[in-house]
Backbone as numpy.savetxt, mean C-alpha at the origin, in Angstrom:
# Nx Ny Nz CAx CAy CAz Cx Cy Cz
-8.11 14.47 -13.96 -6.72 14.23 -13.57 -6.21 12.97 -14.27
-5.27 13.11 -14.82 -4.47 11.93 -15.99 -3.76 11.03 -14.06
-3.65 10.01 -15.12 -2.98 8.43 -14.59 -1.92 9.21 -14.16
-0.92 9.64 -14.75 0.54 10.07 -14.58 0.31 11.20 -13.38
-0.19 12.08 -13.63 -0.40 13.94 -12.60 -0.85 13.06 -10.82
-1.56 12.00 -10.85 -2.63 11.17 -9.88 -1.33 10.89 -9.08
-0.20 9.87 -10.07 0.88 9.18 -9.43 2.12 9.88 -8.50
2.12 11.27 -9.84 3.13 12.39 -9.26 2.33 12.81 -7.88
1.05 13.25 -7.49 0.90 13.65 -6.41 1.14 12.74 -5.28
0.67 11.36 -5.32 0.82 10.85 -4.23 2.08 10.88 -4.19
3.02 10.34 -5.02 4.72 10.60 -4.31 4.76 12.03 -3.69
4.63 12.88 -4.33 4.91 14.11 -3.69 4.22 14.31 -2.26
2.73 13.65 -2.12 3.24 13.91 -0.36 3.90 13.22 0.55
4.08 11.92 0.13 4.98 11.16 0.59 6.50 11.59 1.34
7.12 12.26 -0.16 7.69 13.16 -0.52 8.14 14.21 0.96
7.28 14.61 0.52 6.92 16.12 1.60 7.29 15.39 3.38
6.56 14.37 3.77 6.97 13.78 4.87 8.44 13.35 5.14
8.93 12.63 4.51 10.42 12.74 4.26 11.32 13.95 4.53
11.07 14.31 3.27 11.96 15.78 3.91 11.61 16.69 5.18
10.64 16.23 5.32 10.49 16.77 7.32 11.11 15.67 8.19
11.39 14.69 7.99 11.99 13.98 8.98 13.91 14.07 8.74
13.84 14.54 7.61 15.57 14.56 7.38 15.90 15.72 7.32
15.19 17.32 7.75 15.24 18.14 8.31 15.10 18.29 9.49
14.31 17.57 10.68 14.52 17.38 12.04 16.33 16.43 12.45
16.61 15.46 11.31 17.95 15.16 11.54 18.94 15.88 11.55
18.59 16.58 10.27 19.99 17.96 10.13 19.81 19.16 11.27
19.06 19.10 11.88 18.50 20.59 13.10 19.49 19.67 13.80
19.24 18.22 14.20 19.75 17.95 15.54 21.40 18.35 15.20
22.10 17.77 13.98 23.34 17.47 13.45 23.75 18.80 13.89
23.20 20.10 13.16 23.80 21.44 13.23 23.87 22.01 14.44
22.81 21.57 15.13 22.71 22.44 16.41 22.90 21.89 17.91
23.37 20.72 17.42 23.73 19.60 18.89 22.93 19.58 19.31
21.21 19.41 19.14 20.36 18.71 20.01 20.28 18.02 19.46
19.65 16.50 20.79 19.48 15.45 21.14 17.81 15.34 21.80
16.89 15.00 20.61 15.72 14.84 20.86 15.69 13.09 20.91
16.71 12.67 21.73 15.78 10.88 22.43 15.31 11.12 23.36
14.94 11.81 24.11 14.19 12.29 25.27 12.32 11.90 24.38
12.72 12.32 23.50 11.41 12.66 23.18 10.91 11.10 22.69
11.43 10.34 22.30 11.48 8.57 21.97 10.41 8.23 23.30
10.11 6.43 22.39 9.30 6.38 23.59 10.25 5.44 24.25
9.70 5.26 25.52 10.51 4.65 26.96 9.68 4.21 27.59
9.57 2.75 27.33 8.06 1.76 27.71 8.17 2.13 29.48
6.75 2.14 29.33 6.56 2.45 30.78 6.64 3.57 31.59
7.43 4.16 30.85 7.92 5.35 31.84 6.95 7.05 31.53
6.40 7.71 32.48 5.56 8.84 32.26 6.10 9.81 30.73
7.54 9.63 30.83 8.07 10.81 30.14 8.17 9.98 28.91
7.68 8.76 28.90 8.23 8.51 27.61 6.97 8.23 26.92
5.64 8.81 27.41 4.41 9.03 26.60 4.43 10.08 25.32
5.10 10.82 25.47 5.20 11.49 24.29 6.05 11.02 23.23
6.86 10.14 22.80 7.36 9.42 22.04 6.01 8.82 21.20
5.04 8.53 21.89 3.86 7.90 21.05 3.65 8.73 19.91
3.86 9.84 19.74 3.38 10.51 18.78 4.68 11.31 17.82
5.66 11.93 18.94 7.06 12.07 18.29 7.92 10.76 17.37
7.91 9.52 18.13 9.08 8.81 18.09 9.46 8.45 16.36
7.60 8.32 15.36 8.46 7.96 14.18 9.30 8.84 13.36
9.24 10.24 13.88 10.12 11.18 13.41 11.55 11.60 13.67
11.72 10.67 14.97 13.25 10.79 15.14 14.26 9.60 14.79
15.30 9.97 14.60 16.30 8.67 14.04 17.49 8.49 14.92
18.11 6.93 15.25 19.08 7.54 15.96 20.62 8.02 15.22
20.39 7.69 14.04 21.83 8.03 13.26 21.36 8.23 11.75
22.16 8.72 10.70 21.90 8.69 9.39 21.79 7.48 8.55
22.67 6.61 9.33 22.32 5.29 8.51 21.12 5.02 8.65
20.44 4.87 10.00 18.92 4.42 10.53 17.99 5.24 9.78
18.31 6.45 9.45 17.28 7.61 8.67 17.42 6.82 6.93
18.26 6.85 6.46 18.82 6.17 5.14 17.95 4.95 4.61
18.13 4.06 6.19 17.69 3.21 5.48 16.15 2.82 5.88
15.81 3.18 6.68 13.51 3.72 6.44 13.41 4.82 4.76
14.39 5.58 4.92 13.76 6.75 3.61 12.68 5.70 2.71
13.82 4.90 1.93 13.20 4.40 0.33 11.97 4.17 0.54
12.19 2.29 2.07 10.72 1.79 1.70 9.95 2.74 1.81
9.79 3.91 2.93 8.54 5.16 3.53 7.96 5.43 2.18
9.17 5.66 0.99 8.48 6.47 -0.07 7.94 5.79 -0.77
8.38 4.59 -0.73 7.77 3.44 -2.08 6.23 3.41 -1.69
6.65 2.41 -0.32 4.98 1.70 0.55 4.11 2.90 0.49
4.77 4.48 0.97 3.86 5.34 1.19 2.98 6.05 0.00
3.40 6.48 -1.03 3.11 6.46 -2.63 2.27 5.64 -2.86
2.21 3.88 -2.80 1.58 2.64 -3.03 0.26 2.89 -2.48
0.51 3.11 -0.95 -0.97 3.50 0.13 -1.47 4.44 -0.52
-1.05 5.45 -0.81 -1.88 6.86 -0.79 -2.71 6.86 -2.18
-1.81 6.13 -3.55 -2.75 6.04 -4.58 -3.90 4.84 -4.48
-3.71 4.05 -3.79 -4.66 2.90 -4.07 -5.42 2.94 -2.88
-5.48 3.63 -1.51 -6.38 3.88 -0.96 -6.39 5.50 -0.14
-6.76 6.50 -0.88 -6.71 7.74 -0.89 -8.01 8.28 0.08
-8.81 7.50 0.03 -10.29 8.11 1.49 -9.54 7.89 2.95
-8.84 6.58 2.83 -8.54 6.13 4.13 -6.93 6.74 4.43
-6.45 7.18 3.94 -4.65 6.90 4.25 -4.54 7.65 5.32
-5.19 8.64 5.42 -5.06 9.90 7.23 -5.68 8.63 7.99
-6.86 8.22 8.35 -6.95 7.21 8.94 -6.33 6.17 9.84
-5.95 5.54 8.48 -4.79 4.66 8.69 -3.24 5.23 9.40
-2.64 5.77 8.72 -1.46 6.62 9.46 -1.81 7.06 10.66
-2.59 7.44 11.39 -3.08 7.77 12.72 -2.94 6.25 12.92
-3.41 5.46 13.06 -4.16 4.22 13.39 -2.70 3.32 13.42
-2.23 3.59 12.87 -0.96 2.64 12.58 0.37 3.38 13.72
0.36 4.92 13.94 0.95 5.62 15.09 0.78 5.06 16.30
-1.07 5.33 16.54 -0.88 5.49 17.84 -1.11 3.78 18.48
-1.33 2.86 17.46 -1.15 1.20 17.90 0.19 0.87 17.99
1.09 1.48 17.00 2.45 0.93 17.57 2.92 1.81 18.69
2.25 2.74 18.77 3.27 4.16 19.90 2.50 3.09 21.43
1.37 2.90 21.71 1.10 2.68 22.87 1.32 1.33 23.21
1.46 0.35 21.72 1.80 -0.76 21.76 3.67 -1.01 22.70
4.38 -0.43 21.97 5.64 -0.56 22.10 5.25 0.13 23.97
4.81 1.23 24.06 5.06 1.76 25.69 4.47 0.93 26.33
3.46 0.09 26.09 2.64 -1.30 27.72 3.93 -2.31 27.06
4.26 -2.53 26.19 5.02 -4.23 25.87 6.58 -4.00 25.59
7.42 -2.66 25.43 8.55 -2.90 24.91 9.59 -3.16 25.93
10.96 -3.41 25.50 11.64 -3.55 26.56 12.36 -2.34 27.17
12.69 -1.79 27.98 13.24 -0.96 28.46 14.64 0.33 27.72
13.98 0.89 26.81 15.16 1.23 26.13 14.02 2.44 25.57
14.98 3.46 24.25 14.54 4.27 23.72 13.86 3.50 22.53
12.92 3.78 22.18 12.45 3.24 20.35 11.71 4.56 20.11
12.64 4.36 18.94 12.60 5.35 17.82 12.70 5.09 16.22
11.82 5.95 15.10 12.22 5.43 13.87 10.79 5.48 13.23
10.80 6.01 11.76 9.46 5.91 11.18 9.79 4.04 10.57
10.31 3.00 10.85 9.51 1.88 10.44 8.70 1.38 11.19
8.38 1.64 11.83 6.53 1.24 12.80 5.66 1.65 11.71
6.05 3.17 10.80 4.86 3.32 10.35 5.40 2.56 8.86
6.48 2.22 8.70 6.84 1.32 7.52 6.37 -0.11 7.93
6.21 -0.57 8.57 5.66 -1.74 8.67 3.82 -1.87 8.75
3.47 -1.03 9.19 2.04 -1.13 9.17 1.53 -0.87 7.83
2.45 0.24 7.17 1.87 0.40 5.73 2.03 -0.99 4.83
3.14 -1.29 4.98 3.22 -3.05 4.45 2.01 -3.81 4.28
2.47 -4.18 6.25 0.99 -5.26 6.50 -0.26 -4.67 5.86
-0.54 -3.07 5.83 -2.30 -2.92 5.27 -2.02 -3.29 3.55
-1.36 -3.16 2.77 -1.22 -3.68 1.38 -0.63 -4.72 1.36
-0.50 -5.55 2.00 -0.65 -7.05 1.92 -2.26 -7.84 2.36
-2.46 -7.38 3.72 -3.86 -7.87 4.02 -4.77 -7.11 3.18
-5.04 -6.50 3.05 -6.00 -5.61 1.76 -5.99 -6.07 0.64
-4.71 -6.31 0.27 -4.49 -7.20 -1.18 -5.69 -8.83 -0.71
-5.54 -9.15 0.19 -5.41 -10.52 -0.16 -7.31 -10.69 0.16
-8.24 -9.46 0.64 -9.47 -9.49 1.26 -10.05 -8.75 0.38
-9.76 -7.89 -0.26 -10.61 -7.06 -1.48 -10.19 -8.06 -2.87
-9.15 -8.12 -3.34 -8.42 -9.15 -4.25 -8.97 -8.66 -5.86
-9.33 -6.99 -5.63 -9.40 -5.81 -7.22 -8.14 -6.05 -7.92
-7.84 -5.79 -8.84 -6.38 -5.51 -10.22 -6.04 -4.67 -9.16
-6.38 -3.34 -8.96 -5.19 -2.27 -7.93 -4.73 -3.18 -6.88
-5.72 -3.02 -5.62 -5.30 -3.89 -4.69 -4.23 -5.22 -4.72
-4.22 -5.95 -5.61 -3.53 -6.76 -5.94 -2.37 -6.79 -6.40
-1.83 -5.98 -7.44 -0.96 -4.82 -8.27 -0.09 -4.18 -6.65
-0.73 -3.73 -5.96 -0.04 -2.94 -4.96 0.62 -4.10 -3.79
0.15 -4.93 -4.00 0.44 -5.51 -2.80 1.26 -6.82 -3.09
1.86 -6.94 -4.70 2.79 -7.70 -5.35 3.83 -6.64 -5.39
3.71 -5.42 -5.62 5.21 -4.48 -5.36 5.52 -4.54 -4.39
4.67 -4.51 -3.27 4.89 -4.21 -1.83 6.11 -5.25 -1.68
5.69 -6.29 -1.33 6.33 -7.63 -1.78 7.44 -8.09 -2.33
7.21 -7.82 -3.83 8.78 -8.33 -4.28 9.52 -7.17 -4.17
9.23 -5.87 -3.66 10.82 -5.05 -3.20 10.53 -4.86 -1.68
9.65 -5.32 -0.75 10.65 -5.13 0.51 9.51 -6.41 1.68
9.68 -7.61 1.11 9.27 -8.68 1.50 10.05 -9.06 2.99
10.87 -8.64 3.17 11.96 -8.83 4.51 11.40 -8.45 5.61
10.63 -7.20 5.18 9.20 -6.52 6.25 8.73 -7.56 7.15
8.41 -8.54 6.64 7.68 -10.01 7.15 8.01 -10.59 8.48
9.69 -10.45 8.05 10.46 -10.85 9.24 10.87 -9.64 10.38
10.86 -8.93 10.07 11.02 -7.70 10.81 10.08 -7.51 12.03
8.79 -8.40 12.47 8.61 -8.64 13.74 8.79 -9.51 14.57
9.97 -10.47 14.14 10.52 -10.87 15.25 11.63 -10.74 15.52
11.93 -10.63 16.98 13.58 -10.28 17.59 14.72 -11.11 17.27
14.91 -10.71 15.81 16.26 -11.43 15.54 17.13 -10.44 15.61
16.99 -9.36 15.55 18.33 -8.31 16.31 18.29 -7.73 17.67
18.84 -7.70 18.48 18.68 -6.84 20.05 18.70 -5.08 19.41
19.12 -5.21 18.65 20.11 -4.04 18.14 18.16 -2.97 17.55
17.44 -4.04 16.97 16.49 -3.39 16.14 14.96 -3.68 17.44
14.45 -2.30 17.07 12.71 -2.59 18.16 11.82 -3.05 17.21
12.24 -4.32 17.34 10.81 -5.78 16.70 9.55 -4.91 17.32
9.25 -4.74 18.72 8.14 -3.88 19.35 7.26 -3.55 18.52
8.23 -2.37 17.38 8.13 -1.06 17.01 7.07 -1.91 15.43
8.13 -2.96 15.32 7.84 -3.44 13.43 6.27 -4.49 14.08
6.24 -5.14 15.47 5.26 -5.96 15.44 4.14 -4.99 15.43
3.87 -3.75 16.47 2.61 -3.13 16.96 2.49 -2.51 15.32
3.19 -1.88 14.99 2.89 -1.42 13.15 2.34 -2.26 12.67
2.51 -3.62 12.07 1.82 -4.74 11.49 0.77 -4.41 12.01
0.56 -4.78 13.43 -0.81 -4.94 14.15 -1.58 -3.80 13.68
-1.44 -2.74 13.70 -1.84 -1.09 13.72 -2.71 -1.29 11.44
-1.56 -2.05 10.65 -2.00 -1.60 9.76 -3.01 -2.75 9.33
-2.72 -3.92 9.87 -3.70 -5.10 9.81 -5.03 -4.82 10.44
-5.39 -3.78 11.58 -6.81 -3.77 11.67 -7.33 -2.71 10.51
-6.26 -2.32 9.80 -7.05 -1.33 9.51 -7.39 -1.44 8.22
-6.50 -2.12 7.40 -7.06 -3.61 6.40 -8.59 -4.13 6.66
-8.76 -4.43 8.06 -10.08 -4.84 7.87 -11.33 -3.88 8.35
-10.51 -2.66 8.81 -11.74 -1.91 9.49 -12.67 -0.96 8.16
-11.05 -0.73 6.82 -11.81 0.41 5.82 -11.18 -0.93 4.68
-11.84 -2.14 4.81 -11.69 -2.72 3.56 -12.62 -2.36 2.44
-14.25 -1.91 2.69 -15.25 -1.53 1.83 -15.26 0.22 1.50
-14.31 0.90 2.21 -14.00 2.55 2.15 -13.40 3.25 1.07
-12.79 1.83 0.36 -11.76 2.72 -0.78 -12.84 2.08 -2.05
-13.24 2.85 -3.15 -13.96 1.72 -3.75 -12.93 1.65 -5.10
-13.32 0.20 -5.39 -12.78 -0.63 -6.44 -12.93 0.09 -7.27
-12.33 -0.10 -8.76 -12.01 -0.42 -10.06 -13.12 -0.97 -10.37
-14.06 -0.30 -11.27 -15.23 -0.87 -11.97 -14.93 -2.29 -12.86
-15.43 -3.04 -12.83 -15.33 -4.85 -13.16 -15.92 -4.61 -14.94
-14.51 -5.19 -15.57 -15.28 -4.84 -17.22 -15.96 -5.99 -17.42
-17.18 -6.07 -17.82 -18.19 -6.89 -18.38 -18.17 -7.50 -20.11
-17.31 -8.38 -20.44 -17.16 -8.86 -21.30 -18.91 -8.83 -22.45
-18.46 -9.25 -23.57 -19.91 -9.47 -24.45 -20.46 -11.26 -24.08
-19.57 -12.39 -23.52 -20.35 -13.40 -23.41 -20.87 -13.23 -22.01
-20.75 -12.05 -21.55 -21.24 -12.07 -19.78 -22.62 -11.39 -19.54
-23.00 -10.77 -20.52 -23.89 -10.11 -20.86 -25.31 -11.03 -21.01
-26.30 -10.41 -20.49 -27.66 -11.12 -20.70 -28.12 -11.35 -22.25
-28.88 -12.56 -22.37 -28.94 -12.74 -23.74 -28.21 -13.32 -24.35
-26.52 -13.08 -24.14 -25.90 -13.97 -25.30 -26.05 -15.39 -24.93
-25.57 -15.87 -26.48 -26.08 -17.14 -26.77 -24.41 -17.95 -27.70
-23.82 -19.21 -26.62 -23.01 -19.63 -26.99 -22.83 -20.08 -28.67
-23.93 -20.31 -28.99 -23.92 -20.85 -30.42 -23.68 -19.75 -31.82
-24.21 -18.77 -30.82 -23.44 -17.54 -31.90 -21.96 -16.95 -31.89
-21.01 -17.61 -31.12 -19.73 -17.82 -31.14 -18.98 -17.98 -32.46
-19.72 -18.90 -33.25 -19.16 -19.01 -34.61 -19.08 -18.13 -35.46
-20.29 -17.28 -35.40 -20.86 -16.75 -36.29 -19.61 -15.29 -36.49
-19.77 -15.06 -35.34 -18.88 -13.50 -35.08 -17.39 -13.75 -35.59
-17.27 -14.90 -35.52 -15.23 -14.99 -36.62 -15.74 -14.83 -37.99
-16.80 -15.08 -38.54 -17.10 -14.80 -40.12 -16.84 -13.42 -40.11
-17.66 -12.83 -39.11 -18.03 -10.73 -39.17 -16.54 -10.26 -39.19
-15.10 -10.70 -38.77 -13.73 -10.02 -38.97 -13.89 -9.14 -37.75
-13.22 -8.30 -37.71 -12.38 -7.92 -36.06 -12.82 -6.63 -35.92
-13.33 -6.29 -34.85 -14.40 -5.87 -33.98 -13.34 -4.70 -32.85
-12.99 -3.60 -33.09 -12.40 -2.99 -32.31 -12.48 -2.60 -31.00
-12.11 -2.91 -29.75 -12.47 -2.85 -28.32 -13.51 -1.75 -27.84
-14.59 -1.73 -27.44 -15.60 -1.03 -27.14 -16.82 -1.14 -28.05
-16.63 -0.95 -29.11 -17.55 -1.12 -30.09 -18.25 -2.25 -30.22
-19.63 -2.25 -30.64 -20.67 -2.99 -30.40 -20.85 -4.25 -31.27
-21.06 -5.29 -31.14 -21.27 -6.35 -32.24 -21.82 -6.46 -33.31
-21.93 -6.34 -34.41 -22.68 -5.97 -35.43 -23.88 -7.55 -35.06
-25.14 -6.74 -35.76 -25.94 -7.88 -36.12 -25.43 -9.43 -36.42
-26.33 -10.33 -36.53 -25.75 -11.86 -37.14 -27.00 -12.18 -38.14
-26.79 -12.15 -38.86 -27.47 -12.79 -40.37 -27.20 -14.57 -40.32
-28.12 -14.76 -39.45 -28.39 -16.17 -39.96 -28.48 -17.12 -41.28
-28.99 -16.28 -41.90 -30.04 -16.53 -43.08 -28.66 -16.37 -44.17
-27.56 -15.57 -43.99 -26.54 -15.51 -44.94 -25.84 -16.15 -45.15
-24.89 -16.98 -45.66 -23.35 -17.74 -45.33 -22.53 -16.38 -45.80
-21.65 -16.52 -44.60 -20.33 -15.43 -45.45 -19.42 -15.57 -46.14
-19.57 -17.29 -46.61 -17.89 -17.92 -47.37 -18.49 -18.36 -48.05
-18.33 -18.29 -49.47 -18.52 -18.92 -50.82 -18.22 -20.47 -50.89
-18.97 -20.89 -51.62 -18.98 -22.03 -51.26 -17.61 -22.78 -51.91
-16.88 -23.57 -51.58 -15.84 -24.39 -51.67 -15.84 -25.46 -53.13
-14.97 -25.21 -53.91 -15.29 -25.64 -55.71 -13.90 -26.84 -55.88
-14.26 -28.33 -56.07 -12.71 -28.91 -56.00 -12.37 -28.50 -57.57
-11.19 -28.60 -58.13 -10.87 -28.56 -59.23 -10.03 -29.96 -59.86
């Protein structure tokens, strides 16, 4: 499987999740149902099933609009750079913010896939910063410089927004950063020629006489015993 075919799939299931959540919006739009019933409602019996419904419902198109991008970016990011764990994690990141928000939230409906936008964050940030591979690292500088605001998004600076929802996500994707940090494996570590057993700093010189050595290919011998530059004539 090529670099490029690898990248197209993970967007595409990403992908695929999306358009199931903005097809449950258009059902409600066309057909006048009203699935906040199904949201969770801290505390309350009926609002246990939200734990598992709630990141799929939205309460308006703007609110759907504006989870889409990051879902697809962060979610794409997760799925190529840690592909053993991402079912895992997505469970793990659900049901910590779903039961999180029902013992701790405040009395209201919460609803919205950024619980699971925020946990995907926090696990490619903490992952970045505890494995600290080229991928891992790479993923968790995009994460970053396009939706760094994530950060702030668990605390209640809006009444309007469920911090709840963005803190228990963090929480949800931060254990899980550390539970499958050794699960995804690294990027094989390239082993340079001075890292190698045997070499010998003093033959450093020698190899700028030999001329340029194309990446992979092996060092030619060193002829001690030769000079490669003619000797120097004043006139």
């Amino acid at each position: 499987m090529t670099q490029k075919t690898h990248w197209f799939n993970c967007f595409k299931s990403t992908l695929l999740f999306i358009i199931f959540i903005w097809l449950i919006k258009l059902i409600e739009q066309m057909y006048f149902f009203d699935f906040h019933f199904m949201a969770i409602y801290p505390r309350e019996f009926s609002g246990l099933i939200g734990i598992l419904c709630a990141p799929f419902l939205h309460g308006s198109w703007g609110h759907l609009a504006a989870n889409t991008f990051p879902l697809l970016v962060l979610g794409s990011l997760h799925t190529y750079g840690y592909p053993k764990t991402k079912w895992k994690t997505l469970l793990i990141i659900l049901l910590v913010s779903g039961v999180g928000v029902w013992l701790f939230g405040r009395p209201n409906y919460h609803l919205g896939a950024s619980s699971i936008t925020s946990g995907l964050f926090y696990f490619l940030l903490i992952a970045g910063l505890f494995r600290r591979d080229r991928v891992s690292i790479c993923l968790m500088l995009i994460a970053v410089f396009m939706f760094g605001s994530i950060l702030l998004g668990i605390f209640p600076l809006d009444p309007k927004i469920s911090f709840e929802a963005h803190f228990f996500g963090a929480l949800g994707g931060s254990i899980c950063a550390f539970l499958f940090e050794k699960q995804d494996s690294k990027p094989p570590v390239k082993v340079y020629e001075w890292e190698k057993e045997g070499y010998s700093i003093e033959d450093e010189g020698e190899y700028w006489k030999i001329g340029y050595v194309e990446p992979g290919e092996p060092l030619p011998p060193i002829d001690h015993q030769r000079d490669q530059f003619p000797p120097i004539t004043k006139k």
